[in-house]
C-alpha positions in Angstrom: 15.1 -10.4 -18.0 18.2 -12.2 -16.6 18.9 -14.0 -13.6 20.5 -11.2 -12.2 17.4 -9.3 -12.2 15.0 -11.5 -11.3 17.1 -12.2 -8.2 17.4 -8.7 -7.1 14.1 -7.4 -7.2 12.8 -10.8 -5.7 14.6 -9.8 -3.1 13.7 -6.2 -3.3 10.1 -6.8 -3.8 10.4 -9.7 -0.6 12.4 -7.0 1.8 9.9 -4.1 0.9 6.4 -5.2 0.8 5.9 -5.8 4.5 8.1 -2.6 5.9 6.6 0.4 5.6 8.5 1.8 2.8 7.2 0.9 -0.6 7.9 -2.1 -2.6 6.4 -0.3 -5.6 8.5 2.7 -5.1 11.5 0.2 -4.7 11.0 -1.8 -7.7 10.4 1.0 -9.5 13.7 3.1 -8.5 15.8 -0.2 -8.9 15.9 -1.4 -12.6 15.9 3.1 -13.2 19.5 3.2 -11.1 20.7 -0.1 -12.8 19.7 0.8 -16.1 18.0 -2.0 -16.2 14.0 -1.8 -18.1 10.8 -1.4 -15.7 9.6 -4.9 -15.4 6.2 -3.8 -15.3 3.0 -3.8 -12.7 2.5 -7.1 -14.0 5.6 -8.9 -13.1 5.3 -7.0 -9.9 1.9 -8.8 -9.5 3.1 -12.2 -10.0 6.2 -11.9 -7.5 4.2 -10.6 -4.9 2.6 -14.4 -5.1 5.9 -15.3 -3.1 5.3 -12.8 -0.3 1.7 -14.1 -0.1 3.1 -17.6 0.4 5.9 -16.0 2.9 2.5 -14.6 4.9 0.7 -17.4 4.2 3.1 -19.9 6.2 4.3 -17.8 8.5 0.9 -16.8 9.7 -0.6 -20.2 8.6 -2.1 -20.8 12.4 -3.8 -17.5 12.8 -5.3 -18.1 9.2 -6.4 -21.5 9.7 -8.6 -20.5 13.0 -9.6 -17.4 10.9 -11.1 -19.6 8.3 -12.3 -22.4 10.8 -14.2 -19.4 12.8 -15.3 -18.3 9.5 -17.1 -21.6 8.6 -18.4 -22.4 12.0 -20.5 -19.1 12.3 -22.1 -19.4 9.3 -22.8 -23.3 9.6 -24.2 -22.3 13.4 -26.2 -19.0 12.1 -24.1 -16.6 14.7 -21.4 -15.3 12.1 -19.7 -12.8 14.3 -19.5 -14.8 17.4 -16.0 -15.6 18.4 -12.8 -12.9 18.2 -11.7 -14.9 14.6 -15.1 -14.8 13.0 -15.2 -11.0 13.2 -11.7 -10.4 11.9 -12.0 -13.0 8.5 -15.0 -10.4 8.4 -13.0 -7.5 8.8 -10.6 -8.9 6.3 -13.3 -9.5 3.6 -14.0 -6.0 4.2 -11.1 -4.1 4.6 -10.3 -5.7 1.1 -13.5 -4.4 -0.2 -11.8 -0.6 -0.7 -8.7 -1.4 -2.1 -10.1 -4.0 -4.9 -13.1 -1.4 -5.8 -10.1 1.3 -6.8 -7.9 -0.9 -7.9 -10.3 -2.0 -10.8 -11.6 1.3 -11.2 -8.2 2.9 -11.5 -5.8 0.3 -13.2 -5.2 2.1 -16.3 -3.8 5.3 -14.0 -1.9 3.5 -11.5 -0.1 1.5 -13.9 0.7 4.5 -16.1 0.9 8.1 -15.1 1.3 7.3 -10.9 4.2 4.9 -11.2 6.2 8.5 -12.8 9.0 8.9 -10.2 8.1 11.9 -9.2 4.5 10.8 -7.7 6.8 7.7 -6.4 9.1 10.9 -4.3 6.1 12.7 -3.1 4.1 9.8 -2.1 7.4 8.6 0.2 8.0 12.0 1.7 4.1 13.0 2.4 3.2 9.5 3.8 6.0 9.6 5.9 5.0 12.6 7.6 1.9 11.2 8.3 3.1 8.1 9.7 4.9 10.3 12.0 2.1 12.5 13.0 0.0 9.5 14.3 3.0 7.6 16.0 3.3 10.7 17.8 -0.4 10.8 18.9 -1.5 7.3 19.3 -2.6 5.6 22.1 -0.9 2.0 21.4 -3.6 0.7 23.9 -5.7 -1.1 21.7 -4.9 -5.1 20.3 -6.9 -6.7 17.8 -9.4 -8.1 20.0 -10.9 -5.1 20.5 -11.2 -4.3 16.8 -15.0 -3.4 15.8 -16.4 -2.9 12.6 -15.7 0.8 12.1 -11.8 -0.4 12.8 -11.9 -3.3 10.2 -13.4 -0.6 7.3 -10.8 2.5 8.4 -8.0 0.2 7.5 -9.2 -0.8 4.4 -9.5 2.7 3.6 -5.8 3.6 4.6 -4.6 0.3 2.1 -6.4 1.3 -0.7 -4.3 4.8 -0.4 -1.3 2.1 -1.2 -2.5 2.1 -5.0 -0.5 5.1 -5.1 3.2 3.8 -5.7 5.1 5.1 -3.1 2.6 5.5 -0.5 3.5 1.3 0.7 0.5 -0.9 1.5 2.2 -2.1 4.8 2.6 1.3 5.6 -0.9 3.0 5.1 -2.8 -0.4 7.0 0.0 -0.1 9.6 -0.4 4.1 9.8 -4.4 3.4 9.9 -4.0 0.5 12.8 -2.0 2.9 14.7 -4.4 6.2 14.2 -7.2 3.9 15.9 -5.1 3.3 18.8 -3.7 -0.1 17.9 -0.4 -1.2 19.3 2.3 -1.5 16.6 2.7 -5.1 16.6 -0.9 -5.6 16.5 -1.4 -3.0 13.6 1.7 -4.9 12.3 -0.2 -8.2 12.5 -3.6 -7.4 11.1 -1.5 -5.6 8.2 0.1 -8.7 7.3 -3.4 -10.8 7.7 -5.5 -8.0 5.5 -2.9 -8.4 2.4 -3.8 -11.9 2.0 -6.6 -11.5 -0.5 -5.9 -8.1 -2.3 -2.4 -9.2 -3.2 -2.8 -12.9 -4.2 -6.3 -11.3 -6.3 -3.7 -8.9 -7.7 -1.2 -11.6 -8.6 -3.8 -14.3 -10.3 -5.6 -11.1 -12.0 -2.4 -10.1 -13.6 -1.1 -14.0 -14.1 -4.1 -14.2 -16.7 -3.1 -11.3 -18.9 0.9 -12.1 -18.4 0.2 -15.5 -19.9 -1.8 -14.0 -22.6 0.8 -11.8 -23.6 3.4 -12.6 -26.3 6.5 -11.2 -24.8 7.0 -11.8 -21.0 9.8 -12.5 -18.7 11.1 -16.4 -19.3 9.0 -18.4 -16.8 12.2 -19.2 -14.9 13.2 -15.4 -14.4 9.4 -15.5 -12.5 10.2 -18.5 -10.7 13.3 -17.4 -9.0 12.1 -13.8 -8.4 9.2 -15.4 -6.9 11.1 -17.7 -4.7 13.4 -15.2 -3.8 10.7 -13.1 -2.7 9.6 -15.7 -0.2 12.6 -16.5 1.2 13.4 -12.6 2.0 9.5 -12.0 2.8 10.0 -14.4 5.7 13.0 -12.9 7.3 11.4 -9.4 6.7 8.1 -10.8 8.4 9.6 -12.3 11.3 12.1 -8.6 11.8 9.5 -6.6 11.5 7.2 -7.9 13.9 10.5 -8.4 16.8 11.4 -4.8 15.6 7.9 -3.3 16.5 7.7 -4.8 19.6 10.9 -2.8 21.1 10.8 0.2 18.7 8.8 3.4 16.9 8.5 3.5 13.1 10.8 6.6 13.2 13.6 4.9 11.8 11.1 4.0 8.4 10.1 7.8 8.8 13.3 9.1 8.1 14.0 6.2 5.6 11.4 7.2 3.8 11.7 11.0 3.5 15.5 10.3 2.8 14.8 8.2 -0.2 12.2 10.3 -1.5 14.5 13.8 -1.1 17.2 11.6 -3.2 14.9 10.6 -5.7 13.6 14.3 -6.1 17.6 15.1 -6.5 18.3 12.7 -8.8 15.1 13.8 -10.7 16.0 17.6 -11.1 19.6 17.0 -12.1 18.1 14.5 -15.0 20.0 11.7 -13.8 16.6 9.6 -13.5 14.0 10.4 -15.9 10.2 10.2 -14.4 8.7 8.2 -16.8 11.6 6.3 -18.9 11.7 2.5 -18.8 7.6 2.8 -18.1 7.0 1.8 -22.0 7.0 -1.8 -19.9 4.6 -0.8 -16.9 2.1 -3.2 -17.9 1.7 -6.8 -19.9 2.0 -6.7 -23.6 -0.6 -6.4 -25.8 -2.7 -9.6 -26.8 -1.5 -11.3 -30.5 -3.6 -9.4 -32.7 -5.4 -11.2 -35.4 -4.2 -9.9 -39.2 -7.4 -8.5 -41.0 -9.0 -10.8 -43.3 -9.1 -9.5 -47.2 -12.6 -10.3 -48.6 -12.8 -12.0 -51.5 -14.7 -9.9 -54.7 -16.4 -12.1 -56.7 -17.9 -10.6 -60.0 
């Protein structure tokens, strides 16, 4: 991988995984229209440790009451106490969903759904969904009144983003929204729920990248990781400004755009579904050679 490449889908993976449309799908159309290999689930795993640092920072107040809230319930035996408590509880459970398929389903999401033409469909049909529920929501609710039943809905709606395409930012922020949640709040809780799935996803797929015997140089993940950050910020800090004046409609029609071009490009053969996907994945482990016995007579 060059330098080239790892720039431009750090910054692809960094400008995508917090809007609503896909940093799978994105990473996955990009290297197709540049000609350029898939650079695998895996590597899209370990730059997605940059966005995590991005949220991390950004949102390093909210997380450190989270986690102080956390702590102090159990230590005084009244776990669900304070507004924080119950939502580092409703994190730990809204990440419950999406890390139950993920292992379930690896071998399938990192194969036959990352084809181009699940990537389309998943844009378009998502979309349309995302529209439906803007159109009937409430946006009465914040995340102080979040219960339970809220927390375990939106872990539902982000383990639908193991479908490339469908975007993990966009299924928590859809869910927030069908329960009545104002955007930027939905927004909010979005970026604070994927914390743990994504940084599990990244050191889960660090361990079999390092195993591997061919993988992107270590400063091609560098840089796409640190580019990732720096764009994941700015895309953080939009987003949230964005919500607060505006609908998602403008991601709506993004989305359904992009995935009507992809389906074009499809048909006329100028992408392929599947080509480049010989990479989706780390390379297998050094096998051992088989050891010849020895006959003795």
């Amino acid at each position: 991988m060059s330098l080239l490449e790892a720039i431009v889908l750090g910054l692809v993976q960094g400008l995508t995984e917090f809007l609503p449309i896909s940093s799978t799908a994105h990473l996955r159309i990009a290297p197709e229209l540049f000609g350029w290999p898939d650079p695998g689930a895996a590597y899209s795993a370990i730059i997605q440790l940059g966005t995590v640092a991005a949220v991390l920072i950004y949102f390093r107040k909210d997380i450190v009451a989270l986690v102080k809230a956390f702590v102090v319930g159990l230590v005084k035996r009244d776990p669900f106490g304070t507004l924080e408590a119950r939502l580092a509880w409703f994190v730990g459970v809204g990440t419950l969903p999406i890390g139950i398929c993920g292992l379930a389903f690896k071998k399938v999401i990192e194969t036959q759904f990352r084809s181009l033409y699940v990537i389309a469909f998943s844009l378009i049909v998502l979309a349309i969904v995302l529209f439906v529920v803007e159109k009937r929501a409430s946006h009465q609710r914040t995340v102080a009144d979040m219960t339970w039943k809220d927390g375990i809905v939106i872990g539902l709606w982000q383990a639908l983003a193991l479908v490339p395409g469908s975007s993990r930012s966009g299924t928590t922020l859809t869910g927030g929204l069908s329960l009545g949640l104002k955007r930027e709040d939905a927004a909010r809780y979005s970026f604070l729920l994927s914390i743990p799935a994504t940084t599990l996803a990244g050191i889960f797929e660090l361990k079999h990248l390092l195993e591997a015997t061919a993988r992107p140089s270590t400063v091609a993940l560098v840089v796409g990781t640190l580019v990732a950050f720096l764009s994941g910020m700015a895309a953080i800090a939009w987003l949230l400004s964005f919500l607060k004046r505006r609908t998602t409609l403008v991601f709506v029609v993004y989305r359904i755009a992009l995935g009507l071009v992809l389906l074009g490009l499809l048909q006329a053969s100028i992408l392929k579904p599947m080509s480049g996907v010989e990479n989706l994945s780390t390379p297998d482990a050094p096998t051992k050679p088989p050891v010849e016995k020895q006959v003795t007579d």
